[in-house]
N, C-alpha and C positions, 0 to 999 in steps of 0.2 A: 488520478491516483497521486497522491503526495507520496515524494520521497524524501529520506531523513537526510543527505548528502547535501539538497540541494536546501532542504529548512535549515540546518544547519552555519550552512555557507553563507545565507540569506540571515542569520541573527548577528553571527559574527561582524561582517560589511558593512549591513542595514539592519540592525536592531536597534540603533538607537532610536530610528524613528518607524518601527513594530514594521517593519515588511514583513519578518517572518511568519507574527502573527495572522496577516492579513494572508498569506499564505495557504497556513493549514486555517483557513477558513473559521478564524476567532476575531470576527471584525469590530466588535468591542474590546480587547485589548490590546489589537492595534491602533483604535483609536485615542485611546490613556496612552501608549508608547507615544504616541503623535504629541498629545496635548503635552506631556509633560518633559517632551525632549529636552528641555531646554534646560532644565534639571538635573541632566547626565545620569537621573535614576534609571529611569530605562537601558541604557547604555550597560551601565555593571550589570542588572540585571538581563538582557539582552548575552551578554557575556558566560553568564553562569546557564541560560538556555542551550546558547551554545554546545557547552559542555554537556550539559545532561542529553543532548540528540546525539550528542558524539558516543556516550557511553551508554545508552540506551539499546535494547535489541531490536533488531527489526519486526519481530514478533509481534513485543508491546508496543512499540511505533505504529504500527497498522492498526493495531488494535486502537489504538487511542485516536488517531488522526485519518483513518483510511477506512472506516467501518462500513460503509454500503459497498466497496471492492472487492473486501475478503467476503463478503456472501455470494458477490456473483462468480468468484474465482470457485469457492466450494460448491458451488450450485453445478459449473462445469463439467468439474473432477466426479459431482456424483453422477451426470449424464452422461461421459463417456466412460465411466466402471460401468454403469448399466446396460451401455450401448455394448459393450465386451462381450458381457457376459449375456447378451443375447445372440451377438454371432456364435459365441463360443454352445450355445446352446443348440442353433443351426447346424452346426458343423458336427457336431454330436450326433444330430440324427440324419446326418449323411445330406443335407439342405445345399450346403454349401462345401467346397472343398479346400481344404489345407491352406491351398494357397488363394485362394479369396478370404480366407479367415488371415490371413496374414497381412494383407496385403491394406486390408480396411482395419482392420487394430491400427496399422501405422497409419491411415490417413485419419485416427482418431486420437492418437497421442500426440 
């Protein structure tokens, strides 16, 4: 999972020559940052990356850079609300007791 702190850190330092790109896994324009280092384009531009991962939310971050993550993170959250609301169903009809339903919610959150 890419995080934006460390892309960030990583355009700033080493943008001139695309590490950050090569990072969040855009190895095509890390390779144009490469080629054309020598140019200083990359560099301002590298710069103004910078910036916009700074001011960016972690939201659209993930969204944009982290996409097979946030599916398996939300794939979790809906297997342990399910996994709840099946003890919680147990414990309703007397299956299980208070404190076993209490006890596996916590070793499920």
């Amino acid at each position: 999972m890419k995080d934006k702190t460390t892309a960030a850190l990583l355009a700033f330092f080493l943008g001139g020559i695309g590490v950050h790109r090569f990072y969040l896994n855009q190895i095509g324009l890390g390779f144009l940052y490469l080629l054309l280092s020598w140019t200083f384009v990359p560099l301002i531009i590298s710069f103004i990356d910078f910036i916009v991962f700074l001011s960016m939310d972690l939201k659209t971050f993930n969204y944009k850079y982290n996409k097979n993550h946030s599916f398996q993170v939300n794939n979790l959250q809906n297997n342990s609300s399910d996994e709840i609301e099946k003890l919680y169903n147990l414990k309703e009809k007397g299956i299980i007791t208070q404190v076993e339903f209490d006890r596996k919610k916590k070793e499920l959150l």
